[in-house]
BAROSE-928191 format. One record per residue (C-alpha): y, x, z. Coordinates in steps of 0.5 Angstrom, whole numbers, plus 500, padded with zeros to 3 digits. Example, Ala and Ser with C-alpha at 12.3 -4.5 7.8 and 13.67 -1.06 7.14 Angstrom:
2
491525516 498527514 
END
This chain:
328
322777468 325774474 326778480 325776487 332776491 334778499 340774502 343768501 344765494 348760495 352762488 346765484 342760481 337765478 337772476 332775470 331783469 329786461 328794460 333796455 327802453 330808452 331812445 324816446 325819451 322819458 329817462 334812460 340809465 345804463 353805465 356799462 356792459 361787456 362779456 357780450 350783454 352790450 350794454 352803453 349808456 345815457 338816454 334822453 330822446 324826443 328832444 328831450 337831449 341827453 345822448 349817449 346809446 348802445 343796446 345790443 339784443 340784436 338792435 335794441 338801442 341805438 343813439 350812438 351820434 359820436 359828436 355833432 353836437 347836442 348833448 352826449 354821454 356813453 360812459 364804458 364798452 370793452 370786449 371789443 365794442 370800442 365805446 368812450 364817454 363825451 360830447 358838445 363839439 359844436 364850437 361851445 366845449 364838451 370832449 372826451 371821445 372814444 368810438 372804435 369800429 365806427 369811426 369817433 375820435 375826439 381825445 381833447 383836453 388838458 387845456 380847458 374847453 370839458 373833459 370827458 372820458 369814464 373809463 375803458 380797459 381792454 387794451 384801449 386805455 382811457 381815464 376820465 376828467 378834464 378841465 385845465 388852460 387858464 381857468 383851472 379845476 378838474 383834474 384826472 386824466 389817463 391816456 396809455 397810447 393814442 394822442 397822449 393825455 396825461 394828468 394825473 394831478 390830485 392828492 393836493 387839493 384841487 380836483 380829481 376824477 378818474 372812474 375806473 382802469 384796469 387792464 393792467 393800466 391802474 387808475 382809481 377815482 376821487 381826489 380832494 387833498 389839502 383840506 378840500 377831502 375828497 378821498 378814493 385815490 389808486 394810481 400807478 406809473 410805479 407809485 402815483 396817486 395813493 390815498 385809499 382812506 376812509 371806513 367811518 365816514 369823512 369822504 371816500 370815493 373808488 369807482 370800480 377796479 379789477 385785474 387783480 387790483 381790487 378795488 371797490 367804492 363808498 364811504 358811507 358803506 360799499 368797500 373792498 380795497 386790496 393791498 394785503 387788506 386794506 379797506 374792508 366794509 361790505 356792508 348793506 342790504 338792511 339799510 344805513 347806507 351802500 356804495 359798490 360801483 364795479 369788481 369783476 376778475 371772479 370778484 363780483 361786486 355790484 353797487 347800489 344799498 338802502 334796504 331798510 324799507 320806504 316807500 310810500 313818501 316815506 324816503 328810503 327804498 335802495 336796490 341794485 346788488 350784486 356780492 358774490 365772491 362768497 360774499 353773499 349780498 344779492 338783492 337784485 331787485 327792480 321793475 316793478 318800482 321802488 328803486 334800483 341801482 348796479 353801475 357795472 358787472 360783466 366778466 363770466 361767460 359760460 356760466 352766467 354774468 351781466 350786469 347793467 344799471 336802471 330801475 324804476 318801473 311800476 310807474 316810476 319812470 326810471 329805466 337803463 336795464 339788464 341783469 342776467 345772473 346764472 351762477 349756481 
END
């Protein structure tokens, strides 16, 4: 189905949305898509687990299995169809894994019984959060070859998690400093673990990074991060309050925003976006329900992108779906 849009859309020429279904259960919700339309993600089964799925226009979705315990995420897909999230071991822990050519790895720890991995580049490096030995916090984590996770410590508070990688082998995420903070953080062999700041409000978080270094997150409002800029605010689609989740190498930055409007309990309505490289806002709209958020954007392909999130549909059950976007 087409969507209506608010704002501009100078760079957009249409936008489609298709519920991706869910593997029985009554909550679904997509964390990543490919170049490819392959859409990974989170759903919950007749069971009522919460496991880990993959959706191809071909199969549909599919429980991904990657563990042989109960509960599993699906949390990011590369170009290639490799898959990382987490799942319960059997053995009473939960483990990052990574999922290439039908064959499931379990990445381990960095010495507590969780970890789980978030974050997929191209070249098959992993970022995430683990628990440390000995009854210790969370800390980020990134693995830049097979079999050796590193910590990526915090800006010296107690806990980090990593949300995003670049093929470029940058890291971004949230870390606490000193004061307990919890601020967006970049990290770099070359430089470490920065400190991204803050726009107005007290807390910070950076969730999604591109090739060039861009990276976008919340704080209060979705910003964009460049070295040459710094912090910039991206604003909302009327509403007080936005978050941008995902950047791609063309600069599209998709996110979640309030816009203004309410629903029938009187809560603030928020919809999925998408800001073009123009920086036109795009109201990507729902199924039919009240709310709707954009957890990921594809690079371009032949003149149209991908952008996963969920939606509520017109009975508000919430539901993984599918933007299509043909650029103008």
């Amino acid at each position: 189905m087409s969507v209506a849009r608010r704002g501009g859309t100078s760079a957009v020429a249409d936008v489609a949305i298709v519920a991706l279904g869910t593997l029985g259960g009554a909550v679904s919700q997509a964390k990543a898509v490919n170049r490819w339309g392959h859409v990974v993600g989170t759903s919950r089964d007749r069971q009522g687990r919460s496991r880990g799925f993959v959706w191809t226009p071909e199969r549909g979705i599919v429980d991904l299995e990657p563990c042989a315990g109960v509960s599993s995420s699906a949390n990011d897909v590369n170009d290639l169809g490799d898959v990382v999230g987490g799942g319960d071991t059997g053995f009473g822990a939960f483990h990052a894994y990574l999922l290439s050519d039908g064959t499931a790895v379990d990445l381990g720890t960095l010495g507590g019984e969780e970890s789980e991995a978030l974050a997929l580049n191209g070249l098959g490096q992993i970022a995430g959060h683990s628990r440390l030995g000995g009854g210790g916090g969370k800390h980020a984590f990134f693995i830049a070859e097979p079999g050796r996770m590193l910590d990526l410590g915090t800006l010296g508070g107690g806990t980090s998690v990593a949300h995003a990688v670049s093929d470029r082998g940058a890291v971004v995420g949230l870390a606490e400093t000193t004061t307990g903070a919890p601020r967006a953080f970049r990290w770099t062999v070359e430089a470490g673990m920065l400190d991204l700041g803050t726009l107005a409000a007290s807390a910070s978080t950076a969730l999604g990074i591109n090739s060039r270094g861009d990276v976008v997150g919340g704080s209060g409002h979705a910003f964009l991060w460049t070295e040459a800029g710094g912090l910039v605010d991206l604003g909302t689609l009327g509403g007080q309050t936005s978050c941008a989740s995902d950047v791609n190498d063309a600069g599209g930055i998709v996110g979640v925003s309030q816009t203004g409007d309410t629903d029938p309990r009187a809560r603030p309505v928020s919809h999925g976006f998408l800001r073009t490289p123009d920086g036109t806002m795009v109201d990507l709209g729902t199924l039919g329900g009240a709310n709707s958020s954009a957890a990921a954007i594809s690079e371009p392909e032949a003149g149209a992108c991908f952008i996963a999130g969920h939606s509520h549909d017109a009975t508000g059950a919430i539901r993984a779906v599918l933007w299509k976007v043909r650029l103008g």
